[in-house]
Chimera marker file (.cmm) of the C-alpha trace (Angstrom):
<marker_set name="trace">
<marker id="1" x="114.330" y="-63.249" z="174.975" r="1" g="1" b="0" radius="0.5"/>
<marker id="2" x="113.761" y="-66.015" z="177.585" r="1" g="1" b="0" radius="0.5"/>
<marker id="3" x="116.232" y="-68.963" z="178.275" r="1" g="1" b="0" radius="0.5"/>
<marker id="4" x="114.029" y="-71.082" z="176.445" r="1" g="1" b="0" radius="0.5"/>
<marker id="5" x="114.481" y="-69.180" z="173.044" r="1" g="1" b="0" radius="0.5"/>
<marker id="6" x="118.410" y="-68.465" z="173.677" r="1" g="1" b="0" radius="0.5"/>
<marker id="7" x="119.024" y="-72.405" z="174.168" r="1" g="1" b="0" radius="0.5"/>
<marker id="8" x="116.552" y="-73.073" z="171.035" r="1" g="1" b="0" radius="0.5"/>
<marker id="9" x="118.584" y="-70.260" z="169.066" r="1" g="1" b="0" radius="0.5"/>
<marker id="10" x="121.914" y="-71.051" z="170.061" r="1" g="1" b="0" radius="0.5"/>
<marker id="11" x="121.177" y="-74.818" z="169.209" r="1" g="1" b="0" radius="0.5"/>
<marker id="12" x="119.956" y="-74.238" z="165.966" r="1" g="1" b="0" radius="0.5"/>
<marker id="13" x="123.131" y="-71.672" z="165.169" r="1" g="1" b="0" radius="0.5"/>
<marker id="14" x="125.622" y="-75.398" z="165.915" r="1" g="1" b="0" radius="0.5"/>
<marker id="15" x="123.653" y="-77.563" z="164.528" r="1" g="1" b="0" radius="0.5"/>
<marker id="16" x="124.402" y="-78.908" z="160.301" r="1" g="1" b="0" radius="0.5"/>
<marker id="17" x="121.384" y="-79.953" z="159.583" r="1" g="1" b="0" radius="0.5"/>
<marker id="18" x="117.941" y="-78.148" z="159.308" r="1" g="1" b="0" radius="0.5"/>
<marker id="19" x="115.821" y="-78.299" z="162.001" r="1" g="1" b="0" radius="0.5"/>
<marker id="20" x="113.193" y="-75.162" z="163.058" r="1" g="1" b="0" radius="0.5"/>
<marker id="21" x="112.006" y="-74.143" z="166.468" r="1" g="1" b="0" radius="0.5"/>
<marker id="22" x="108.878" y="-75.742" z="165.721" r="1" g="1" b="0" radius="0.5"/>
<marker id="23" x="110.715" y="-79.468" z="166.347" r="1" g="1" b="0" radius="0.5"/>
<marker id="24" x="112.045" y="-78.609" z="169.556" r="1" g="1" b="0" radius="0.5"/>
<marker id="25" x="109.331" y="-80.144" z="172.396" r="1" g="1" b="0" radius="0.5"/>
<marker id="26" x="110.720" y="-80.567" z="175.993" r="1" g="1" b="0" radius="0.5"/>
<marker id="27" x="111.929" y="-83.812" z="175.822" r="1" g="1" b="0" radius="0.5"/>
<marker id="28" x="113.430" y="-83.651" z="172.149" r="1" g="1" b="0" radius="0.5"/>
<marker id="29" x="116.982" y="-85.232" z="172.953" r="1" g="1" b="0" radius="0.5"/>
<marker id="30" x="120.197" y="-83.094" z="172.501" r="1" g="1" b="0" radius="0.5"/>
<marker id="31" x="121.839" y="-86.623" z="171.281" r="1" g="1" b="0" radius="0.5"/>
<marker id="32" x="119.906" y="-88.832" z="169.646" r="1" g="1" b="0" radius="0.5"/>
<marker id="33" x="117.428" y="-86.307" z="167.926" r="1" g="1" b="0" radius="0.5"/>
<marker id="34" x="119.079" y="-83.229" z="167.706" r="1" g="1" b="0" radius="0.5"/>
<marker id="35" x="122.630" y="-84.964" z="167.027" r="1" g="1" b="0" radius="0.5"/>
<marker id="36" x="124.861" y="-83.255" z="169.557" r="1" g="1" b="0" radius="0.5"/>
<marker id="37" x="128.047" y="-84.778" z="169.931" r="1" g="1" b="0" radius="0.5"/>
<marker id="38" x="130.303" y="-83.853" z="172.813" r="1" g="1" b="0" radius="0.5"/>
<marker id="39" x="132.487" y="-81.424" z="170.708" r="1" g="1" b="0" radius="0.5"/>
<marker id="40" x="129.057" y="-79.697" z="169.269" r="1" g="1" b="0" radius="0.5"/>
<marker id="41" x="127.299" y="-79.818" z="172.795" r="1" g="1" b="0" radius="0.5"/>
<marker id="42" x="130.291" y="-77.411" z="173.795" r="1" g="1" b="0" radius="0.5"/>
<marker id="43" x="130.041" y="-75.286" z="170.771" r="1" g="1" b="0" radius="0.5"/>
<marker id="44" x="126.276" y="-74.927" z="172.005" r="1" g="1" b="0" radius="0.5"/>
<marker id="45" x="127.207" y="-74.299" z="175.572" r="1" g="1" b="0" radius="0.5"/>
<marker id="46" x="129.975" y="-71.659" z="174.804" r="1" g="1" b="0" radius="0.5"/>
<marker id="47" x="127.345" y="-69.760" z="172.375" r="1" g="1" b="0" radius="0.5"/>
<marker id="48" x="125.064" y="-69.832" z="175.150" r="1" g="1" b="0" radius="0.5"/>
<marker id="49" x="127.272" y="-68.101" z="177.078" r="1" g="1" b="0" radius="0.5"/>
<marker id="50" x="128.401" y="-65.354" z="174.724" r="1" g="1" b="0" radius="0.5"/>
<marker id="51" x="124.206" y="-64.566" z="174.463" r="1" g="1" b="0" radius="0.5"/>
<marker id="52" x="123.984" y="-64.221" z="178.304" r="1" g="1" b="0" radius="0.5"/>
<marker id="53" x="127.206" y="-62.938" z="179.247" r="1" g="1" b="0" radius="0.5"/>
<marker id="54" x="128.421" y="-65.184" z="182.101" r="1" g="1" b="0" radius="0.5"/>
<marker id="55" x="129.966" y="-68.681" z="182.258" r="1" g="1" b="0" radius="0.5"/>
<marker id="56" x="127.586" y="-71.359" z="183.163" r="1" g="1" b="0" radius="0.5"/>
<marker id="57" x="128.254" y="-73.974" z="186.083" r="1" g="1" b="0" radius="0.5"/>
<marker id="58" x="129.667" y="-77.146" z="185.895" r="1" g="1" b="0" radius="0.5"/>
<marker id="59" x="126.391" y="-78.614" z="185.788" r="1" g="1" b="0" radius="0.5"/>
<marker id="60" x="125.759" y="-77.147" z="182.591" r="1" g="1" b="0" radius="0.5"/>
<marker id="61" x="128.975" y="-78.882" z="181.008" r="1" g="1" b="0" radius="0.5"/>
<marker id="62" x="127.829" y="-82.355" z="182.274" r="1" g="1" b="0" radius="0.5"/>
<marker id="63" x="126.392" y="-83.799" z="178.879" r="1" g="1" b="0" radius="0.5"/>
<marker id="64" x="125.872" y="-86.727" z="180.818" r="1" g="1" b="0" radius="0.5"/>
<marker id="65" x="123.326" y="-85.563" z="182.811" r="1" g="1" b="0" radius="0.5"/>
<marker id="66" x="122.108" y="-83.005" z="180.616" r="1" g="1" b="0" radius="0.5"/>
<marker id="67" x="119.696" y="-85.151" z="178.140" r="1" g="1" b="0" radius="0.5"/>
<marker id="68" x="117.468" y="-83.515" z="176.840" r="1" g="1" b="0" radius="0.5"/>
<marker id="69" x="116.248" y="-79.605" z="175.463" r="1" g="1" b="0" radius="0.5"/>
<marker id="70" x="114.373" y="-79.175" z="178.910" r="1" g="1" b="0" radius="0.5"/>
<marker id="71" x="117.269" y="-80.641" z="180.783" r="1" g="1" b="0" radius="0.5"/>
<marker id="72" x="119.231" y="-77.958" z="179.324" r="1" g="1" b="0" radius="0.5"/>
<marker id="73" x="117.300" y="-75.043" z="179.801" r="1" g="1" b="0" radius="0.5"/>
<marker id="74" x="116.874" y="-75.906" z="183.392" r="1" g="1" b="0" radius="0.5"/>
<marker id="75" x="120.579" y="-76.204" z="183.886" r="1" g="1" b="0" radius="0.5"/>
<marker id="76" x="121.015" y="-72.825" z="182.206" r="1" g="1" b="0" radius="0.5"/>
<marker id="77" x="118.683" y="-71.001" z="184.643" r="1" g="1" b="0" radius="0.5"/>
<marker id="78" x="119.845" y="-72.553" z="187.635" r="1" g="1" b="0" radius="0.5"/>
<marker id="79" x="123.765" y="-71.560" z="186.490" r="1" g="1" b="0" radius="0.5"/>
<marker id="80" x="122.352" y="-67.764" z="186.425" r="1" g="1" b="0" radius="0.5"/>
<marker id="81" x="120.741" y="-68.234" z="188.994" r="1" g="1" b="0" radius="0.5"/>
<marker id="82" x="123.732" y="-69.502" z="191.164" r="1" g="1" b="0" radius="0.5"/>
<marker id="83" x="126.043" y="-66.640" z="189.347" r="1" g="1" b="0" radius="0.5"/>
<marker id="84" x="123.285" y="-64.215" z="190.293" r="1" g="1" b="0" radius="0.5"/>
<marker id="85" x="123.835" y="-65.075" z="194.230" r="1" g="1" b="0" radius="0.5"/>
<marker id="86" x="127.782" y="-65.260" z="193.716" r="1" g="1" b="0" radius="0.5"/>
<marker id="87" x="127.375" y="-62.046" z="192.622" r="1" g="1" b="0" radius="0.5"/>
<marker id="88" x="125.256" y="-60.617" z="195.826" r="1" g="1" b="0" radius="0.5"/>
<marker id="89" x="127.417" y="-61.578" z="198.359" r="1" g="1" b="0" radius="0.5"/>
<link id1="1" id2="2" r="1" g="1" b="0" radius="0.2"/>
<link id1="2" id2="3" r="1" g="1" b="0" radius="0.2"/>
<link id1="3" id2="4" r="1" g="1" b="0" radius="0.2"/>
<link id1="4" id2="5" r="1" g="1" b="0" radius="0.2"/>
<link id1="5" id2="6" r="1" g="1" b="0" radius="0.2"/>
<link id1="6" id2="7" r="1" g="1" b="0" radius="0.2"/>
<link id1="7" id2="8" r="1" g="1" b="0" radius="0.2"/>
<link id1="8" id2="9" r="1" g="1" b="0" radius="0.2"/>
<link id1="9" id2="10" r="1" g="1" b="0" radius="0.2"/>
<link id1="10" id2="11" r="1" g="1" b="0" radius="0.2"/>
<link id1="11" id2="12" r="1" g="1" b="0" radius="0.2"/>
<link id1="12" id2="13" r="1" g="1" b="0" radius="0.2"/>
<link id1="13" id2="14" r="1" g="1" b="0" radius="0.2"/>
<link id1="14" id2="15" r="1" g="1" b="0" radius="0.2"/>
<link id1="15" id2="16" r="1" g="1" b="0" radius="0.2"/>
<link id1="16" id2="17" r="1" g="1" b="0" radius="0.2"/>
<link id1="17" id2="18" r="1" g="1" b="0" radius="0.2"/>
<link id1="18" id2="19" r="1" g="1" b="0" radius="0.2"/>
<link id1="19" id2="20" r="1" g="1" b="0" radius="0.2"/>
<link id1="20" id2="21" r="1" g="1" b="0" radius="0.2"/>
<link id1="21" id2="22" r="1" g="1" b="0" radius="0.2"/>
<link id1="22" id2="23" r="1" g="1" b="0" radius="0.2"/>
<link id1="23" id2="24" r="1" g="1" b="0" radius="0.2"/>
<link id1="24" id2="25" r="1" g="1" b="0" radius="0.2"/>
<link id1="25" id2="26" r="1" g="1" b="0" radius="0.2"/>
<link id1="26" id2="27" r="1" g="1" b="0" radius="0.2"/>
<link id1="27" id2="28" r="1" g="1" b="0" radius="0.2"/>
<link id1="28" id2="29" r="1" g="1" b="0" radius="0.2"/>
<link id1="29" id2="30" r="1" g="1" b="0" radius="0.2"/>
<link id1="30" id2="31" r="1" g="1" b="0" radius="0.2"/>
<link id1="31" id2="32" r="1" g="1" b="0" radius="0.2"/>
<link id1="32" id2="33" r="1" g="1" b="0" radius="0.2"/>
<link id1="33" id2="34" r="1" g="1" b="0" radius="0.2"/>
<link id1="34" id2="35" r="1" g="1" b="0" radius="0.2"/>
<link id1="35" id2="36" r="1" g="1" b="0" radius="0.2"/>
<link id1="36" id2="37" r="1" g="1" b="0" radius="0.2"/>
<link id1="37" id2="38" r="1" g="1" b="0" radius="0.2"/>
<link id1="38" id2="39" r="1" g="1" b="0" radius="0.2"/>
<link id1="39" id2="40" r="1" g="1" b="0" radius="0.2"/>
<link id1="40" id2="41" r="1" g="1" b="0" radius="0.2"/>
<link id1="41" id2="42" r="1" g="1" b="0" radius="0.2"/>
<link id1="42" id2="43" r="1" g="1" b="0" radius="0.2"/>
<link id1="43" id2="44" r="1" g="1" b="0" radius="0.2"/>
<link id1="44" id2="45" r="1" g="1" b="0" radius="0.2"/>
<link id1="45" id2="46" r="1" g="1" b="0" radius="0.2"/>
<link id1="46" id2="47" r="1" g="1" b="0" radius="0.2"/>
<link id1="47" id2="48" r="1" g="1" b="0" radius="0.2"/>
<link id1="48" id2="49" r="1" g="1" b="0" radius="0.2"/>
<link id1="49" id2="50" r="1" g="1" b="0" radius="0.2"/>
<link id1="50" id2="51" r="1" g="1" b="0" radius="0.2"/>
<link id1="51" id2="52" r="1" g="1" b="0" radius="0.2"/>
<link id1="52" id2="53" r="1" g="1" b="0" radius="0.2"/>
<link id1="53" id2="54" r="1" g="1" b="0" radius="0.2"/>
<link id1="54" id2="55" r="1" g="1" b="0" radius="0.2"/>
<link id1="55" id2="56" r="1" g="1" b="0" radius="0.2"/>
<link id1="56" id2="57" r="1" g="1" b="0" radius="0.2"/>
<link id1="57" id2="58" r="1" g="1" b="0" radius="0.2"/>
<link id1="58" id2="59" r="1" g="1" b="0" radius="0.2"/>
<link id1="59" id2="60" r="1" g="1" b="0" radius="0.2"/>
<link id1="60" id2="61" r="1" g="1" b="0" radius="0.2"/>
<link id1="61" id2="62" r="1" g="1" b="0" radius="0.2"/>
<link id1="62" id2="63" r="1" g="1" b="0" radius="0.2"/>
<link id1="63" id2="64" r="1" g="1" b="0" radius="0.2"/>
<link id1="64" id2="65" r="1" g="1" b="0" radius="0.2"/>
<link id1="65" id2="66" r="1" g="1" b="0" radius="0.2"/>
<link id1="66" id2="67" r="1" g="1" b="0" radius="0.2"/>
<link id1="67" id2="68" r="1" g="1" b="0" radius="0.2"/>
<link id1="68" id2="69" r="1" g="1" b="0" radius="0.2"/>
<link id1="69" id2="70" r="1" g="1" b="0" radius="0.2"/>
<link id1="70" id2="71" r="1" g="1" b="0" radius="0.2"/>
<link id1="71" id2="72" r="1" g="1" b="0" radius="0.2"/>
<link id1="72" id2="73" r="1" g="1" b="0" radius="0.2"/>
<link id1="73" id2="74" r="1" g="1" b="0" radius="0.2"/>
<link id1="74" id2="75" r="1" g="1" b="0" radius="0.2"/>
<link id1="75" id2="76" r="1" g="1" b="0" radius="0.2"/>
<link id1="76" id2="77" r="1" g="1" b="0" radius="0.2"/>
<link id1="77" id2="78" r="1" g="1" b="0" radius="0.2"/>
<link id1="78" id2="79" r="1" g="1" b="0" radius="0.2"/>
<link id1="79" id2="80" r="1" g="1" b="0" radius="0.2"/>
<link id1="80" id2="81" r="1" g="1" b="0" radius="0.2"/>
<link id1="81" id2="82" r="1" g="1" b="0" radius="0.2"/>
<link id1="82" id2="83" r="1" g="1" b="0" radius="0.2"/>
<link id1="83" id2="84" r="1" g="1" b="0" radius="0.2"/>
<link id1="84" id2="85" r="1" g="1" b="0" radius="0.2"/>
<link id1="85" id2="86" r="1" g="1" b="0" radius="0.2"/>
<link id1="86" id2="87" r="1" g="1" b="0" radius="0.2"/>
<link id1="87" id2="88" r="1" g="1" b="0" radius="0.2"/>
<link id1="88" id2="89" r="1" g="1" b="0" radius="0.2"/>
</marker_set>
């Protein structure tokens, strides 16, 4: 499974409404299309998490700068990408 698919997955596990993986495009909005408040953006984050097995950065937690599906996804595989160095040194 690629990031892409976790995010999608985990997304569509928090979210109370119905809405497939055939809606989500790029630049589909975690706010004002998908509906993620702050409280459900952390439910998302914190399932994300459990699927991959480490905790994601900061970054990641920012829903400020985090906008939109893409957005996310990048943030996700830069976080385990960072953790992956951490964890070289």
């Amino acid at each position: 499974m690629n990031i892409k698919d976790i995010v999608r997955t985990s997304i569509l596990e928090c979210i109370h409404f119905n809405m497939s993986e055939t809606d989500f495009s790029d630049e589909v909005s975690l706010g004002e299309t998908i509906g993620l408040d702050s409280m459900s953006y952390i439910q998302v984050v914190v399932t994300i998490e459990d699927k991959i097995g480490i905790s994601l950065s900061d970054e990641v937690l920012n829903i400020y700068e985090v906008k939109t599906f893409s957005d996310l996804c990048r943030a996700v595989e830069k976080s385990i990408s960072e953790g992956e160095k951490i964890g070289q040194t």
